[in-house]
N, C-alpha and C positions, 0 to 999 in steps of 0.2 A: 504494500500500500504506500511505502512512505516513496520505495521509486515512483511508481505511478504519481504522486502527488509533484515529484520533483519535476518530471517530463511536462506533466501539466500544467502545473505554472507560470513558466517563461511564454507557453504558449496564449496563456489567457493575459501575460502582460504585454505581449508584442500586440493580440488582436486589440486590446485595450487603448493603447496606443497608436495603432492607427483609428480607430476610432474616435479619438482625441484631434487626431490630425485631421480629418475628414471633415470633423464640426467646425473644424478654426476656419474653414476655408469665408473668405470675403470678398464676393467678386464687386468688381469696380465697372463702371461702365461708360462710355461716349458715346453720342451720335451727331450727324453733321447731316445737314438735309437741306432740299430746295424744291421749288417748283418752276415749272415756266409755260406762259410769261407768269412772273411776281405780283397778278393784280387779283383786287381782293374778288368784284363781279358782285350778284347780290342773286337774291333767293329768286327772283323775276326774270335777271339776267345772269346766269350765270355763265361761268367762267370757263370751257376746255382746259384742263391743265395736262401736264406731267409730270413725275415725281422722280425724284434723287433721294436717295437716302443710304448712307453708309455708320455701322457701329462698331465697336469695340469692346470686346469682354475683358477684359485684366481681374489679377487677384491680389488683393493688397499687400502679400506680402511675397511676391511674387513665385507662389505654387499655380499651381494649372487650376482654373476656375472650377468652379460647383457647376454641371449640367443644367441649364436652361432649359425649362419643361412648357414655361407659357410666353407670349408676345403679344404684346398692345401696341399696333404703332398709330399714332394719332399723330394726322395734320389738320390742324385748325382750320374749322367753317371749309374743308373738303370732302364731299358725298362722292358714294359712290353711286352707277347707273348701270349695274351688269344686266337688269330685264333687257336693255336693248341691242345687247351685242351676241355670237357666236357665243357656244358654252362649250364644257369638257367637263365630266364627271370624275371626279377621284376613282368612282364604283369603274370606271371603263379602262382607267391606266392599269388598276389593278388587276382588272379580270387578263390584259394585256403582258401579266407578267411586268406588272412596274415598267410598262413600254408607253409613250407618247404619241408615239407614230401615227396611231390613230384618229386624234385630237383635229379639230379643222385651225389651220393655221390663223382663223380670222379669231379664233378663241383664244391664244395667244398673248396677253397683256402684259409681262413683265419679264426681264430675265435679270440676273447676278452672278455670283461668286461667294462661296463660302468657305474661309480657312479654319480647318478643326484642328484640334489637336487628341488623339486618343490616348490613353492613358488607367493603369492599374488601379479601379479607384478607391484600394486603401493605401495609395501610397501616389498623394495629390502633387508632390514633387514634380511628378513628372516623370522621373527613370525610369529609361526601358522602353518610352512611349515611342509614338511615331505622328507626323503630321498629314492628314489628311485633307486634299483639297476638292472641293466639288465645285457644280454651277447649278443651279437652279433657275425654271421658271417657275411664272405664275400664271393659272388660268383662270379667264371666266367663268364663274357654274352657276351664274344665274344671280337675281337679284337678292345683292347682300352677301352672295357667296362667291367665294375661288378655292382652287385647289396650285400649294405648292409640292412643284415636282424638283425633287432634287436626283442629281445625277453625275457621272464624270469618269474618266477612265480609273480603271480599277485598281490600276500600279501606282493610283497617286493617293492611295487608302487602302494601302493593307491587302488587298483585294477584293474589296467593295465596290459594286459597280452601282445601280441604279437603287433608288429609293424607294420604300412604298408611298405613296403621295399624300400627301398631309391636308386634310379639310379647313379651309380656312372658313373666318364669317366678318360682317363687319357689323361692330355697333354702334351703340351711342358714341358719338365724341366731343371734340370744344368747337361752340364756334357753330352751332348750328351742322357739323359735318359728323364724320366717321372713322369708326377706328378698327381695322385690321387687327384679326387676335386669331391666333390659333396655338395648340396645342402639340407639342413634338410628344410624341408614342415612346413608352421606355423599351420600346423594342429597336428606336432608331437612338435613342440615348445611350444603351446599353445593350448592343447588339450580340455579346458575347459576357454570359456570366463571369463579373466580375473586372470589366470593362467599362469606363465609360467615354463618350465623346461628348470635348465642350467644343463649343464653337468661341472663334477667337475674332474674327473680322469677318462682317458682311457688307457687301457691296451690292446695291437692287436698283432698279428702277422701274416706274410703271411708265408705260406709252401714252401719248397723248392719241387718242382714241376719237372717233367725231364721225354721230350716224348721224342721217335728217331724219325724221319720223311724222309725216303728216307737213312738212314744213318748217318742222321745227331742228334746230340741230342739238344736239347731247350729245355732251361726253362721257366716257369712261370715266373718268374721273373732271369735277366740277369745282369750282370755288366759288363760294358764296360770300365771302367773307371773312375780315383779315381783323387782325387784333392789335388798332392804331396803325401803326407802317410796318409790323412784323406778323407772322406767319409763326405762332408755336408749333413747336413739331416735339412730341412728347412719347419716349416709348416706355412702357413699361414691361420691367425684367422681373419673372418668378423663376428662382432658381428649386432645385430639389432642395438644397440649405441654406438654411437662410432666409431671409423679408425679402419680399419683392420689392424691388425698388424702381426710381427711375431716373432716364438722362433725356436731355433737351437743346432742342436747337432752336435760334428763335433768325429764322432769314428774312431779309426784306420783305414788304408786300406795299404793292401801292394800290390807288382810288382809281 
């Protein structure tokens, strides 16, 4: 008994200890963002736009971040208008084998770049890890919804190729507009027991989009309205540890 006790214990203070490490983690976060053109437009007339928006996960004390399970991006007094465009279903990439190919190109509205980094996650250091790089879009699925597809050649992730596609929706936001929020699946957090990937930088943009309907022209995305001569652009981060927190860009916007 008393070996067993001995063999036991270093192991219940090593799991302890990363444990400890695990909880410390404090991710930090930036985003930098813009539209064009920068006018505010109004709920009568509104605005065509397009979107930019790039972030940053950091850890305060510089270990590999806590996994990112949710996302708010809110641009001020900017709606969205997917009833009138081309759509693509997450249910259809899927059935696809996590393939796109399918998808009609006019459904289409956003693509990026997303730098991960994977890593053992009781041991937030980092060692041992590897960086993973994908691209992602985003598509229309109808009003108030998209789906992002993430994707990218395999050798630049461990040998991870294509994503299962991720439901987005948009809700309330500031500003009389809408906020983009979806939920990343801990199957794509933690694709291998005992593994996880944070994401470290992302790089998106939405299209500036523009149907007529009846005479009337809508966009994909609209601006109604701006906050004095700036544009808050507010995302919100829910990590698996930790408060969700959030970061903010505030870009021009005129009358």
């Amino acid at each position: 008994m008393r070996r067993v006790a001995w063999l036991v214990a270093p192991l219940v203070v090593a799991l302890a200890l990363a444990a400890v490490a695990f909880a410390q983690q404090v991710n930090k976060y930036s985003v930098v963002a813009s539209t064009s053109p920068g006018k505010a437009g109004t709920s009568k007339k509104p605005v065509p736009v397009s979107v930019k928006f790039a972030y940053k996960v950091d850890e305060a004390s510089g270990k590999q971040p806590s996994a990112v399970k949710r996302y708010k991006i809110s641009f001020y007094g900017v709606r969205n208008n997917g009833r009138y465009f081309k759509t693509c279903a997450a249910s259809k990439i899927s059935a696809a084998g996590n393939n796109d190919s399918g998808c009609p190109s006019d459904a289409l509205v956003g693509t990026g770049t997303i730098d991960n980094y994977v890593y053992q996650s009781a041991d937030p250091s980092g060692a041992g890890g590897f960086p993973c790089t994908k691209k992602l879009k985003v598509y229309n699925a109808g009003q108030n919804k998209a789906v992002i597809y993430i994707y990218g050649d395999p050798s630049q992730c461990g040998g991870v190729g294509a994503l299962p596609p991720i439901p987005a929706k948009y809700v309330a936001g500031d500003g009389g507009g809408q906020a983009l929020q979806f939920d990343v699946p801990p199957t794509v957090l933690h694709p291998i027991a005992g593994l996880t990937v944070a994401v470290r930088n992302v790089t998106s943009s939405i299209k500036k989009k523009v149907v007529t309907k009846k005479g009337v022209k809508h966009g994909y995305y609209e601006s109604v309205k701006c906050k004095a001569a700036k544009r808050p652009v507010v995302v919100t981060f829910t990590p698996e540890s930790g408060s969700a927190a959030t970061a903010s860009s505030s870009p021009g916007c005129s009358k």
